[in-house]
C-alpha positions in Angstrom: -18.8 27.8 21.6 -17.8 25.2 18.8 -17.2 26.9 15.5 -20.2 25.9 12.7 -18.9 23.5 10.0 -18.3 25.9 7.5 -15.9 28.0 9.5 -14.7 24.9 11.3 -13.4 23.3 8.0 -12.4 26.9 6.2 -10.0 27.9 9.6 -8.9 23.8 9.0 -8.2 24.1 5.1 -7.2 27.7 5.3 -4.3 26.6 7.5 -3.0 23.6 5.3 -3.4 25.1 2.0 -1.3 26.6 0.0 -1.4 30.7 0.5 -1.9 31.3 -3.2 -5.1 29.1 -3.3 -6.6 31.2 0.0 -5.5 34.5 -2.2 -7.6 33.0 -5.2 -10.3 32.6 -3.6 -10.5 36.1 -1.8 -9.6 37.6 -5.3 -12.5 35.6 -7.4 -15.0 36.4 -4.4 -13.9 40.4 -4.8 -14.7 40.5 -8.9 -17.2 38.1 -9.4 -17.4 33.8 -8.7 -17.5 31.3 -12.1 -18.7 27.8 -12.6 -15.1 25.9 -13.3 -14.3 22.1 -14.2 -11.1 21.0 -12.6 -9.4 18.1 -14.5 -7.6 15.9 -12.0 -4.5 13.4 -12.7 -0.9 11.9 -12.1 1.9 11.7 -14.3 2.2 8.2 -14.3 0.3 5.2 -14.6 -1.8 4.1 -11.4 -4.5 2.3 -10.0 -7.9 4.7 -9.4 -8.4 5.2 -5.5 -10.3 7.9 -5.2 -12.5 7.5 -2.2 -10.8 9.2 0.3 -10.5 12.5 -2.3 -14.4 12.0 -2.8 -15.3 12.0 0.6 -13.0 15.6 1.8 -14.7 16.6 -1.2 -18.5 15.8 0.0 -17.8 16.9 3.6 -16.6 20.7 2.3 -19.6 20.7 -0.3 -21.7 20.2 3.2 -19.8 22.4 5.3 -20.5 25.0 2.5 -23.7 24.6 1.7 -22.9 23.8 -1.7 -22.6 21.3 -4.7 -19.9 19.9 -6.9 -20.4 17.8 -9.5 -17.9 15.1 -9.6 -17.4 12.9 -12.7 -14.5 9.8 -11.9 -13.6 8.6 -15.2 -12.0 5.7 -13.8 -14.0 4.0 -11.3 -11.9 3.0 -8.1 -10.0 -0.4 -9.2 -9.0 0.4 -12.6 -5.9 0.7 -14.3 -5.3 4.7 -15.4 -2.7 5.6 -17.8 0.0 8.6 -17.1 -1.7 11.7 -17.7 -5.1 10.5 -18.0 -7.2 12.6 -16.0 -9.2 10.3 -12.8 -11.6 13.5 -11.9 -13.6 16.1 -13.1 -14.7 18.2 -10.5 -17.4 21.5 -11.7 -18.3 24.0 -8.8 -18.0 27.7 -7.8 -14.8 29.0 -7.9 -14.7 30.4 -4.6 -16.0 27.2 -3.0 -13.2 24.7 -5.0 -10.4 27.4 -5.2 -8.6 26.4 -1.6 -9.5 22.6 -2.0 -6.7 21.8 -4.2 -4.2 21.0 -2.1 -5.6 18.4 0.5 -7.6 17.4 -2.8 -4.1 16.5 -4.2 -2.6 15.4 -1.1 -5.8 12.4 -0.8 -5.3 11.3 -4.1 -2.0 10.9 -5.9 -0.4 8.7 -3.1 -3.3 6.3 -2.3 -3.3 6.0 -6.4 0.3 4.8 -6.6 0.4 2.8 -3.2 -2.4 0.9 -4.7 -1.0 0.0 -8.3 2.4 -1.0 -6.1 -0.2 -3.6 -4.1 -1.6 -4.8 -7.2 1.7 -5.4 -8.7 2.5 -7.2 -5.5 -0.3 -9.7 -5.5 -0.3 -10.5 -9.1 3.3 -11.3 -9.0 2.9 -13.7 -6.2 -1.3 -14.6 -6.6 -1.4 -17.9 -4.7 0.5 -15.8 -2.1 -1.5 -13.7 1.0 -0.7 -10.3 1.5 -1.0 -8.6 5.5 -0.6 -4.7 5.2 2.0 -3.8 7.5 2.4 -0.1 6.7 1.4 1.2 10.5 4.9 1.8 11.0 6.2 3.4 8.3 3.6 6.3 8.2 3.9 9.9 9.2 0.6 10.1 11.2 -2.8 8.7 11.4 -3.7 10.1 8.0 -0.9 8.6 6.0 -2.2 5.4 7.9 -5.8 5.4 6.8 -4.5 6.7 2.9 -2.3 3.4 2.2 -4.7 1.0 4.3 -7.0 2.1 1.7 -4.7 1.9 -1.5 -3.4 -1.3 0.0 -7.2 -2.8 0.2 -8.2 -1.2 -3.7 -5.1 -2.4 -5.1 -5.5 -6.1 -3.6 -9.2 -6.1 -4.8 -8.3 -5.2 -8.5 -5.6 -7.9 -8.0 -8.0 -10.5 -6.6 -10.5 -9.8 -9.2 -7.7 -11.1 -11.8 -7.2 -14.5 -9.9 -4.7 -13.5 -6.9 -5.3 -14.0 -3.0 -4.2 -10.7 -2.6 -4.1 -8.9 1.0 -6.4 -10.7 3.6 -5.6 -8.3 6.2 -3.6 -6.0 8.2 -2.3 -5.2 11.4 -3.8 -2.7 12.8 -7.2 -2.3 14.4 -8.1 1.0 13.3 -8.0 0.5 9.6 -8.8 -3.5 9.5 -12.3 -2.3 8.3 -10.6 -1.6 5.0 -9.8 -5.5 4.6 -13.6 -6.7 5.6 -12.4 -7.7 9.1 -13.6 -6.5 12.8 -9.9 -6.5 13.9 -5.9 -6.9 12.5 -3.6 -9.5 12.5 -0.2 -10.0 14.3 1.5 -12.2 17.0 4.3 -10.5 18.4 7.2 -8.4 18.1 11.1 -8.8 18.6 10.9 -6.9 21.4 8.2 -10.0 23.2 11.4 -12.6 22.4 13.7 -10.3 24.0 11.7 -10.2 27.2 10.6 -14.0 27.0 14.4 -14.8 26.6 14.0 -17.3 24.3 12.1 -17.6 21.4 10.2 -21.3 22.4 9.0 -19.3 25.6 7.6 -16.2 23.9 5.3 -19.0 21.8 4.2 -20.3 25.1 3.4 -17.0 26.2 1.5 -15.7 23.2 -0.4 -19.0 23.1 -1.1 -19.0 26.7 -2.5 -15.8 26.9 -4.5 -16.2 23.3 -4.9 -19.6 23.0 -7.3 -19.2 19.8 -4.9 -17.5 17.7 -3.2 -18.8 15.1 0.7 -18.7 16.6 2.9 -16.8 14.4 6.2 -16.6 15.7 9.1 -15.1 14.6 12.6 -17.2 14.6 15.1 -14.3 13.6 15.8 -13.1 17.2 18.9 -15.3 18.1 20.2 -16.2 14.9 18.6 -19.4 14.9 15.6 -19.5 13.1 15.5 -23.0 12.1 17.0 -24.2 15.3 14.2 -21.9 16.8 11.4 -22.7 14.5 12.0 -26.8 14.7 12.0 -26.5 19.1 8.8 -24.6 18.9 7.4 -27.0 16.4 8.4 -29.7 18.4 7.0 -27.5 21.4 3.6 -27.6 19.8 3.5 -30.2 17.7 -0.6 -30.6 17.6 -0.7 -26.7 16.2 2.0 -27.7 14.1 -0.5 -30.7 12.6 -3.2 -28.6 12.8 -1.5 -25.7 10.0 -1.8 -23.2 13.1 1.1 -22.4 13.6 3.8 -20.2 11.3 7.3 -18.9 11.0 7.9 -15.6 10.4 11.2 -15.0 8.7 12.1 -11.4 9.2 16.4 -12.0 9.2 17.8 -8.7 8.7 20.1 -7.9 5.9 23.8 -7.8 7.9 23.5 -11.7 8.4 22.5 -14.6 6.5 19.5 -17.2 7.4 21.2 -19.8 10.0 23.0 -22.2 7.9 23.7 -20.3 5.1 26.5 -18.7 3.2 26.8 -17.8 0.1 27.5 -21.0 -1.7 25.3 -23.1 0.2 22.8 -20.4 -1.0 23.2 -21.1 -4.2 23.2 -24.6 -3.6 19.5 -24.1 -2.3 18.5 -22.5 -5.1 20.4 -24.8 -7.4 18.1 -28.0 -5.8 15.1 -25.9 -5.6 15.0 -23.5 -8.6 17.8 -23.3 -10.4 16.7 -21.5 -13.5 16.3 -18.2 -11.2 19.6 -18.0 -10.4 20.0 -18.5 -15.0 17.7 -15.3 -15.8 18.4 -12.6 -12.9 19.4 -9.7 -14.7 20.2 -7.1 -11.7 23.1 -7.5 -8.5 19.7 -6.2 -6.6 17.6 -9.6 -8.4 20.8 -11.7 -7.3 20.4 -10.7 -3.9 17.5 -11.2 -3.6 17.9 -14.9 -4.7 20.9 -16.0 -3.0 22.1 -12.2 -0.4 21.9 -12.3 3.1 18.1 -11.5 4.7 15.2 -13.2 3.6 16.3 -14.6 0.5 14.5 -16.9 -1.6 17.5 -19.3 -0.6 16.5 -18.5 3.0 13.1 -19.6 2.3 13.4 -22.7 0.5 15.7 -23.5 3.4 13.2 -23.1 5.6 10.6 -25.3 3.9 13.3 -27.9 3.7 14.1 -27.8 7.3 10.4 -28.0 8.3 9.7 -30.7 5.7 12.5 -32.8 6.9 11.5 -33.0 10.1 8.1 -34.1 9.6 6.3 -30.7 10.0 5.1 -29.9 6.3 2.2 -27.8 7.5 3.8 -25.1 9.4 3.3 -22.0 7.1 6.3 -19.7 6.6 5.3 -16.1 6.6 8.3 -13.7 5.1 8.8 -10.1 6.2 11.5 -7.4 5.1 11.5 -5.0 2.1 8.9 -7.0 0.2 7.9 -4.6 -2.4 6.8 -4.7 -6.7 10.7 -6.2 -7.5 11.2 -8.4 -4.5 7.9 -10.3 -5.6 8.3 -10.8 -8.4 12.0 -12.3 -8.1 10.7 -14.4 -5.4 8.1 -15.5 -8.0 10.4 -16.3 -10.3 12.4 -18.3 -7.7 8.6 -19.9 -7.3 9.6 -19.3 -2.8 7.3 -21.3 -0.7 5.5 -18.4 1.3 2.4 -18.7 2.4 1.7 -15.3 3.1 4.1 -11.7 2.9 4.1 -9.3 5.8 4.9 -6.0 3.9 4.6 -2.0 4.0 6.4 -1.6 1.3 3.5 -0.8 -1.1 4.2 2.8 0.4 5.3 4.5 -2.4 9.6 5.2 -2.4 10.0 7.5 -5.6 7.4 10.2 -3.3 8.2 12.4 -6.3 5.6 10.1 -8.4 3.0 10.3 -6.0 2.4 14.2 -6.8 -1.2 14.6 -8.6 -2.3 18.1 -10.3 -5.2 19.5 -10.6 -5.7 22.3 -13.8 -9.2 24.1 -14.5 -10.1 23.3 -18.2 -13.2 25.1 -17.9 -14.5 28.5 -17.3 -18.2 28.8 -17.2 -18.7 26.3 -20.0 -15.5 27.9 -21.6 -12.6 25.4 -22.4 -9.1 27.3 -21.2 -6.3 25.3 -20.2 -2.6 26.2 -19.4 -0.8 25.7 -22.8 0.7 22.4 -22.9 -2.0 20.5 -20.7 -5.2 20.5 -24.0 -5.0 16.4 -23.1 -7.2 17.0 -20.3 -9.8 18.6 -21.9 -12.8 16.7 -22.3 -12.9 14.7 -25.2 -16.6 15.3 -25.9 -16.7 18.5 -25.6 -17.6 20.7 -28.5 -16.2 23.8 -27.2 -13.2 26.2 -28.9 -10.0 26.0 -27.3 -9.4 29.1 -25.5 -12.7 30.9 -25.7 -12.9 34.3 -24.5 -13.5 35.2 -20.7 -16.9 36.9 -20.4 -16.2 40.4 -18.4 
């Protein structure tokens, strides 16, 4: 016999939590419940994506037959400063006390994925974003939390002027973009079993022959020797702007063509007051390094312009996170769109929200050292005695 909800989702969070919640809740239900406020926030600054958190929320406030009321200072989109708090949350003790952790864990990391994506798009804002995260998470839950940041933080961006992220690649979380289904051609691994890169194009384009054919060029070392025979292999999508490179070069090699000097001879024709204001070895790099470069790209674009093909798009790929954008930016790189996870938080450490009670039945008490979460409205005294 299936368990009922509220046992269902009490067995569920009674497992994830931590211990010490579970014991706070058993202990509060023994000497008597309280009406509490929770004040919810991150240490640094972030973009409000709170949904997720709001919905585990709603479901357990079903499952227990219960209400909370929820205040969100910062409605989901806006720019939160460190320490502010994004939630208020007033319920029953014993029916909030064991939320807090998968509270926390659907929150803080869907925040700071989604200020990394706005940074993204509003570096590069005439730039298309595709979420390629899939990868890179641990699970299907991490999957669905920066889906979600990725699609908040791209609609704050877009709202200040950028293109921001027009999709992603997965089905399952596409929803999150406004489309039925994601994006994506095909893998290394379709080049490798195609043996050559002009025959893998065929064979995508055969199979879907009204997709746009995205193909990538890195597989032999050849990109632009690559990208010009399957140009010239389909030259009417190639007229048509449906058709696009993909420049995914990994970071042991440089783009076909290239060395270091001739790198900075690219940029030197193209943008030469980048390679004038970079102020990091990681910035330089970037610029003029081995992978996808901003030299790499404008080599690209040259190569395609030069051999009459100026409406191929070029679609870059590897380790394009907040400081690669905004280099490339700088180095104003002719992409059409960026194929990126890496709005996935790295510094995890940041990602970690707390939670404090700063209410007791209409009671203002806070942990010594947190009184900036307490309600700035309210007219209560700090530290009011517990009623018995």
């Amino acid at each position: 016999m299936p368990l009922a909800p509220e046992r269902e989702l009490n067995a569920d969070v009674a497992a994830r939590t931590d211990v010490y919640f579970n014991r706070t809740r058993q202990i509060v239900e023994r000497y008597g419940d309280r009406q509490v406020t929770y004040a919810v926030f991150l240490r640094r600054p972030v973009i409000s994506a709170p949904r997720l958190a709001l919905d585990f929320l709603n479901r357990a406030a079903a499952a227990r037959a219960t209400a909370f009321d929820v205040e969100v200072t910062h409605p989901e989109g806006s720019w939160v400063g460190a320490g502010e708090p994004l939630l208020y949350i007033s319920g029953a003790f014993t029916k909030l006390a064991d939320l807090e952790t998968i509270l926390l864990q659907k929150t803080g990391a869907c925040c700071v994925a989604a200020h990394n994506a706005y940074q993204m798009a509003l570096a590069l804002p005439t730039v298309g974003f595709l979420a390629m995260d899939a990868r890179h998470c641990a699970g299907a839950e991490m999957q669905e939390m920066m889906a979600y940041a990725a699609s908040v933080g791209s609609a704050a961006a877009q709202r200040e002027g950028a293109r921001g992220f027009t999709g992603n690649a997965t089905d399952g979380t596409a929803h999150y973009f406004g489309a039925d289904a994601g994006f994506g051609t095909m893998p290394h691994a379709l080049i490798g079993y195609a043996g050559s890169t002009v025959r893998a194009a065929e064979m995508f384009h055969e199979t879907f022959p009204e997709q746009m054919l995205t193909v990538l060029v890195d597989y032999f070392g050849r990109e632009i020797t690559d990208g010009l025979a399957v140009c010239e292999r389909f030259p009417e999508l190639a007229a048509a702007g449906q058709l696009a490179m993909r420049l995914d070069t990994h970071g042991g090699r440089f783009l076909e063509g290239l060395d270091p000097a001739e790198s900075y001879a690219v940029l030197e024709r193209r943008a030469p007051g980048a390679i004038r204001r970079y102020r990091s070895d990681a910035e330089l790099r970037t610029l003029v390094g081995t992978g996808v470069s901003a030299a790499a790209i404008w080599r690209m674009r040259e190569a395609l312009d030069e051999a009459g093909f100026p409406r191929v798009k070029i679609i870059a790929s590897s380790g394009f996170g907040v400081d690669k954008c905004r280099v490339m930016a700088d180095a104003k790189a002719p992409i059409d769109v960026v194929g990126t996870g890496s709005f996935i938080p790295d510094a995890w450490g940041e990602t970690y929200a707390t939670a404090d009670i700063i209410e007791y039945d209409d009671v203002a008490r806070v942990k010594v050292g947190r009184e900036f979460l307490l309600r700035r409205n309210a007219a209560r005294a700090r530290n009011g005695a517990m009623p018995s």
